[in-house]
C-alpha positions as CSV (number, residue, x, y, z in Angstrom):
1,X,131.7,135.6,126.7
2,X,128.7,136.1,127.8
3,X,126.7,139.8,127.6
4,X,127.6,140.3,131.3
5,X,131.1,139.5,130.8
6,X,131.1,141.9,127.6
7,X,129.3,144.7,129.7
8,X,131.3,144.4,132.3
9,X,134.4,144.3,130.3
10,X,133.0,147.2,128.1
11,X,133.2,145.7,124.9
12,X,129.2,146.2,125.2
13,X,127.1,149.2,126.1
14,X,124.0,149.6,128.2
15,X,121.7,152.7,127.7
16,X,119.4,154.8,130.3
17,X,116.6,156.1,128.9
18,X,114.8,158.4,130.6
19,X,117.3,160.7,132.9
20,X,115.0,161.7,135.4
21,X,115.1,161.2,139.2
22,X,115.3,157.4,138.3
23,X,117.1,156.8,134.8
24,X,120.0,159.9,135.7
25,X,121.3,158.4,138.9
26,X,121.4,154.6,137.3
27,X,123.1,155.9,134.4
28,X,125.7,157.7,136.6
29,X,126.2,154.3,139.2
30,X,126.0,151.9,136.1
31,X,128.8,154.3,134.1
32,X,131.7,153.4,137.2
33,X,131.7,150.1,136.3
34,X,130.3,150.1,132.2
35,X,130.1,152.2,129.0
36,X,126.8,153.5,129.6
37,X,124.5,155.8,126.8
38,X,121.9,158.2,128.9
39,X,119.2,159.0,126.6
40,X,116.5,161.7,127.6
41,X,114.1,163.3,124.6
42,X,114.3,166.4,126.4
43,X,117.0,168.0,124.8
44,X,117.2,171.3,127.3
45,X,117.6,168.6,130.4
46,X,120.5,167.0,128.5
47,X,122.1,170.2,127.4
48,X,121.6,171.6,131.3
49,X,123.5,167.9,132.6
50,X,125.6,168.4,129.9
51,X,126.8,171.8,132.0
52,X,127.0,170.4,134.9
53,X,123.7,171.1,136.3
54,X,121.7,168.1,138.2
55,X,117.8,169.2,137.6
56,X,116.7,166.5,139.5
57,X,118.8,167.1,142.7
58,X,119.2,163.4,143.1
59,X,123.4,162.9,142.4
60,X,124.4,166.1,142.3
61,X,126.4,168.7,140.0
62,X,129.6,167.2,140.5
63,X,128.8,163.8,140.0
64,X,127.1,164.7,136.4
65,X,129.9,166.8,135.8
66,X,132.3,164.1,136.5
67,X,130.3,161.0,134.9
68,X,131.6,159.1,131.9
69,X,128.3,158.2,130.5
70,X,127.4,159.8,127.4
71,X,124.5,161.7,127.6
72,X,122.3,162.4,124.9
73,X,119.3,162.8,122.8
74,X,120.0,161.9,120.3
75,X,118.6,158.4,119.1
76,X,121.8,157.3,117.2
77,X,123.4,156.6,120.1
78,X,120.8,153.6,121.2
79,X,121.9,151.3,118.3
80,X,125.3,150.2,119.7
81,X,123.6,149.3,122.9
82,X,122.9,145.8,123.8
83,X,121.1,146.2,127.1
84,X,118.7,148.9,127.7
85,X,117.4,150.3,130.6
86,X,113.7,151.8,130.5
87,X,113.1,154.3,133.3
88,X,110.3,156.7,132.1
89,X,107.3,157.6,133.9
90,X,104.4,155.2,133.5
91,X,101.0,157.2,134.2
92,X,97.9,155.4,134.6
93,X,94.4,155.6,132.5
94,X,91.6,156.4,133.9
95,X,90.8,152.6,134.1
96,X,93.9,152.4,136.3
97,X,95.5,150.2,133.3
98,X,99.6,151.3,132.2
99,X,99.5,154.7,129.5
100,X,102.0,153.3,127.7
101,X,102.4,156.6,125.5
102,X,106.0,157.7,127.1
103,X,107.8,154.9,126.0
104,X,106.0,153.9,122.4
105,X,106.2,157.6,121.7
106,X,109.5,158.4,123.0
107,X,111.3,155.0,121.9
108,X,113.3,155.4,118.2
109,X,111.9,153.6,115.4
């Protein structure tokens, strides 16, 4: 079986990480069809999807509320993930090259 197959099968996870306006709706369309791990640093955004509350306004209360993903920020929850999804914001320097900071920073080690 391939890693498709397993994902789509669930006997492999995917994470989201990042739940903004990008990573929170994947995470929530991904999670109908796979076992799916949102990962945010921000601890106070998870704990507020965590009650039901969509901060970005971009799925809505109900659908967080009703989601099967696990969300989280905690880092454990990244290792039994075989495909991750990387949706963090990717600001520029002032030579208009990628600051990479958001994900080397907010990545586990």
């Amino acid at each position: 079986m391939n890693l498709y197959e397993a994902i789509k099968n669930k006997k492999e996870k995917i994470s989201v990480i990042g739940l903004g306006y990008v990573g929170l709706p994947l995470a929530i369309s991904f999670a109908k069809v796979a076992d799916v791990v949102g990962f945010d640093i921000s601890k106070e955004k998870v704990s507020k999807y965590l009650n039901g509350i969509d901060v970005t306004k971009e799925v809505g209360d109900e659908a967080v509320k009703n989601t099967t993903a696990l969300l989280t920020w905690e880092e454990k929850y990244l290792k039994g993930c075989k495909f991750h999804i990387v949706a963090v914001p990717t600001p520029i320097n002032a030579d208009k090259t990628p600051n990479l900071n958001p994900i080397i920073l907010g990545f586990p080690r």
